[in-house]
C-alpha positions in Angstrom: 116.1 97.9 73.9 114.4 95.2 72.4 111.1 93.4 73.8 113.2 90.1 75.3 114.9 93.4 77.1 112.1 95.0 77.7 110.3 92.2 79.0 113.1 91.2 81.6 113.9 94.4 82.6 110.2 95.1 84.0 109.7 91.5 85.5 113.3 92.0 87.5 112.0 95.7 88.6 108.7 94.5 89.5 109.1 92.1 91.7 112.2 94.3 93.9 109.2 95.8 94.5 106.5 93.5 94.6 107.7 90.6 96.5 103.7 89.5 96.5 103.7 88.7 92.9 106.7 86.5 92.9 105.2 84.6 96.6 101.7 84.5 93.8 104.3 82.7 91.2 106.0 80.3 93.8 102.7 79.5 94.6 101.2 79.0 91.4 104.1 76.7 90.0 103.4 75.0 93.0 100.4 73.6 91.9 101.5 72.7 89.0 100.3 75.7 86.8 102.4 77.2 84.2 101.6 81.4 84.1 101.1 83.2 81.1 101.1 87.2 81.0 97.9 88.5 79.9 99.4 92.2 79.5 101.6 94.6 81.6 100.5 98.3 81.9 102.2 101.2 82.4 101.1 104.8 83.3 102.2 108.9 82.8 102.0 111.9 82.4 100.0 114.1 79.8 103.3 116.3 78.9 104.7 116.1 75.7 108.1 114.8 77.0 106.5 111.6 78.4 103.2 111.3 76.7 101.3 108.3 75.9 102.6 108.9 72.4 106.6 108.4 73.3 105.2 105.1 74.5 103.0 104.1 71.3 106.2 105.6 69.1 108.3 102.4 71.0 105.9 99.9 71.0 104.7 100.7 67.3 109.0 100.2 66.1 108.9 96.6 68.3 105.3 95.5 66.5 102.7 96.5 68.4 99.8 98.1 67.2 97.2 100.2 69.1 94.0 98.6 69.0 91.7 99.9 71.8 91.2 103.8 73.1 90.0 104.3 76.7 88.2 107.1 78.8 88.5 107.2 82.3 86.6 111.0 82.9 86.6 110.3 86.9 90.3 109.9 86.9 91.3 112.8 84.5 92.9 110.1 82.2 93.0 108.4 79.3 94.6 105.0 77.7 95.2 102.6 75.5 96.0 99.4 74.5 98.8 97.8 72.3 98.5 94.0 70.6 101.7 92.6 68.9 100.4 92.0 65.0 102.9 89.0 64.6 102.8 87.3 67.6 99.8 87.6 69.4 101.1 85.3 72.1 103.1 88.6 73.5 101.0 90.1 76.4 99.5 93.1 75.5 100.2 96.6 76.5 98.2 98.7 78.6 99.4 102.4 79.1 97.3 105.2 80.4 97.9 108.9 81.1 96.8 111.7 83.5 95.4 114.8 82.1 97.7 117.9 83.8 95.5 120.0 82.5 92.7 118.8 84.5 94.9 119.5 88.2 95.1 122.8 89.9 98.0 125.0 89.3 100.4 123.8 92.4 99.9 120.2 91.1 100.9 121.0 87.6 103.9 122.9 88.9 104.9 119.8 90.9 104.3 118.0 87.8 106.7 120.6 85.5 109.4 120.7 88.1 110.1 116.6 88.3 109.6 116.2 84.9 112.9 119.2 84.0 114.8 116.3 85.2 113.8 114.1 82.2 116.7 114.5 79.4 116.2 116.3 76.5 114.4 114.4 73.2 114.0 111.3 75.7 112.8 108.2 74.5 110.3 106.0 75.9 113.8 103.4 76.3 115.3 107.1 78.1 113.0 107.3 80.4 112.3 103.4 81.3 115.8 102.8 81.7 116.1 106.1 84.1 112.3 105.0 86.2 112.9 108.1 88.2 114.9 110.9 86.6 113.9 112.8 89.7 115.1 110.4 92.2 117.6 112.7 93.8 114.8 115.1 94.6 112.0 113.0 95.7 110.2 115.5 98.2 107.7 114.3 100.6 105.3 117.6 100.8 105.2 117.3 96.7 104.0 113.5 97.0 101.5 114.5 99.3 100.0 117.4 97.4 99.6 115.2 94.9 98.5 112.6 96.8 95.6 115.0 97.8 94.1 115.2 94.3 95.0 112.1 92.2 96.9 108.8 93.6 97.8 108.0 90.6 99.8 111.0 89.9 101.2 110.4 93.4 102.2 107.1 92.6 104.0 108.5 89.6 106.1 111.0 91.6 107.3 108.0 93.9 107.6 105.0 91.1 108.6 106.6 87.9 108.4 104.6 84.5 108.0 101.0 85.1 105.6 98.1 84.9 102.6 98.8 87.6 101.6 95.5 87.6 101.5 92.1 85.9 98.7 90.3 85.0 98.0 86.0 85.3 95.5 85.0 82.6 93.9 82.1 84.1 92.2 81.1 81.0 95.5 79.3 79.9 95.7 77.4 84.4 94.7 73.9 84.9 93.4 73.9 88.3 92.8 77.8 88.8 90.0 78.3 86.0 88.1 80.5 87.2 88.4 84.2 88.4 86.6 83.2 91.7 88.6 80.3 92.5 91.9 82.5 91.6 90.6 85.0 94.5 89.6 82.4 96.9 93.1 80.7 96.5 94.8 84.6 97.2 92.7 85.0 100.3 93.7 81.5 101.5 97.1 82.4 101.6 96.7 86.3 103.5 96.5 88.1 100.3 94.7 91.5 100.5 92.2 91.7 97.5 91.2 95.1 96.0 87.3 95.4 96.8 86.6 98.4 94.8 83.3 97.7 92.9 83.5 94.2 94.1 86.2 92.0 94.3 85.9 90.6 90.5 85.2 93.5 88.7 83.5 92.7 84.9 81.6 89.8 83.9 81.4 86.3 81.6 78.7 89.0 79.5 81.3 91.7 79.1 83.9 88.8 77.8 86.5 89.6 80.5 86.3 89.2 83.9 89.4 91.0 86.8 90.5 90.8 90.0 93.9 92.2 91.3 95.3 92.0 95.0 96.3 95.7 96.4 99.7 96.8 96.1 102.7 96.3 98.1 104.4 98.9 99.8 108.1 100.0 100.2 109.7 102.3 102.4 110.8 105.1 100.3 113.6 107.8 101.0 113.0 111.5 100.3 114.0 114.8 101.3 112.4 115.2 104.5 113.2 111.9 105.6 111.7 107.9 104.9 108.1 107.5 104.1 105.9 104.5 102.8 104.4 104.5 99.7 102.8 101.9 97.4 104.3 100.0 94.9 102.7 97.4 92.5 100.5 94.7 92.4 99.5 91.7 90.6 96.4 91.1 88.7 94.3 88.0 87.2 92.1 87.9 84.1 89.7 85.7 82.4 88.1 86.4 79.1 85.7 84.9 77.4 84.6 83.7 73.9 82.4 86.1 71.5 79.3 85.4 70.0 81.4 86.0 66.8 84.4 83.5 67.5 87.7 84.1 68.9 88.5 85.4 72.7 87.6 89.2 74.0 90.9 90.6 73.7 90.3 94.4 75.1 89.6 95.8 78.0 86.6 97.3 80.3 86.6 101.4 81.3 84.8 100.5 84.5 86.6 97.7 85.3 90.0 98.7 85.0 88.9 102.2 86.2 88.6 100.1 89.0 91.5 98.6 89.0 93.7 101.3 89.0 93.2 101.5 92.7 95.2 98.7 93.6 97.7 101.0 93.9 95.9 103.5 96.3 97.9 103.9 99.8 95.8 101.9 102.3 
């Protein structure tokens, strides 16, 4: 799977599931902007099978390179980011991971059993072509055990390998240019911001400033019957120029600490 793959493959699954992001897009174009993709993220598991190094391993081979390492000590995870060395017009990659080892026993066990359905020697291409190996076994009590000590590793139970969100950069819109007007123009139109640590989370002094609308949901089938969960969301980010020349290119632990609860069930 190569990137122009890769990249179509994750917009089509996206917005199945995140009909908000392509309303955002309609919307946009409507005003004349043209969008560019500041970076897409992904998240998983700290288990050797799917670890945030089966993801660098495919992103190194397509010409990426890591360039920023990330603590997030609240969350039990980790992450980093991933900037194409040839054509830095490619969005960057975000992926994190959650630290099993940090969870109590019956979460890791949860954990262990889903992840027995992931093929042997998978690749990251393996598991991002299956999303949810586990699909057949989706099980309602397991989500909400989960759920009980890290949404993030419930939303991983229920979504699998896939884009979580998108991400506009509104340095490159014409009548959107700032983060503030961005939100303003979401809330306009009935769109449900994420307020956690305010609704733009970062600053023009930190070189990179975020916002993100909360995720959608979907129905979902499992075992015990039909049960909503969230799905993605779309995010928006402006950076800035440093003192030194050239735009902020990384990313913020708080912010994007932050930001990872778009994806909390409301």
């Amino acid at each position: 799977m190569n990137l122009d793959k890769f990249f179509e493959k994750s917009w089509e699954d996206y917005i199945k599931i995140t009909p908000s992001a392509k309303k955002i897009n309609d919307l946009l174009r409507e005003e004349g902007e043209d969008i560019v993709n500041d970076h897409i993220a992904l998240r998983t598991f700290s288990d050797d099978r799917v670890s945030l190094k089966v993801f660098e391993d495919y992103f190194c081979k397509q010409g990426y390179e890591k360039r920023g390492d990330y603590s997030f000590p609240e969350k039990n995870l980790k992450a980093n980011h991933f900037e194409h060395r040839k054509t830095p017009s490619l969005p960057k990659i975000f992926v994190s991971e959650l630290d099993l080892e940090a969870f109590s026993l019956p979460f890791q066990e949860v954990v262990e059993k889903i992840l027995n359905y992931v093929p042997q020697r998978a690749t990251f291409e393996d598991l991002y072509n299956l999303t949810l190996p586990w699909k057949d076994e989706l099980i309602y009590k397991d989500y909400q055990l989960l759920m009980k000590e890290s949404d993030y590793g419930a939303w991983l139970l229920a979504m699998g390998f896939r884009a979580n969100h998108f991400t506009v950069y509104i340095n490159t819109l014409k009548k959107l240019t700032s983060i503030r007007k961005m939100n303003d123009f979401l809330k306009n139109h009935g769109f449900s911001l994420n307020e956690s640590g305010g609704e733009v989370k970062g600053s023009s002094k930190e070189f990179l400033e975020q916002s993100s609308i909360m995720a959608d949901t979907q129905v979902l089938g499992f075992r015990e019957g039909k049960f909503e969960v969230s799905t993605c969301y779309y995010e928006f980010a402006q950076r800035y120029e440093l003192p030194s020349g050239g735009i902020f290119q990384g990313f913020i632990a708080n912010s994007a600490s932050k930001i990872f609860e778009s994806t909390n069930l409301r």
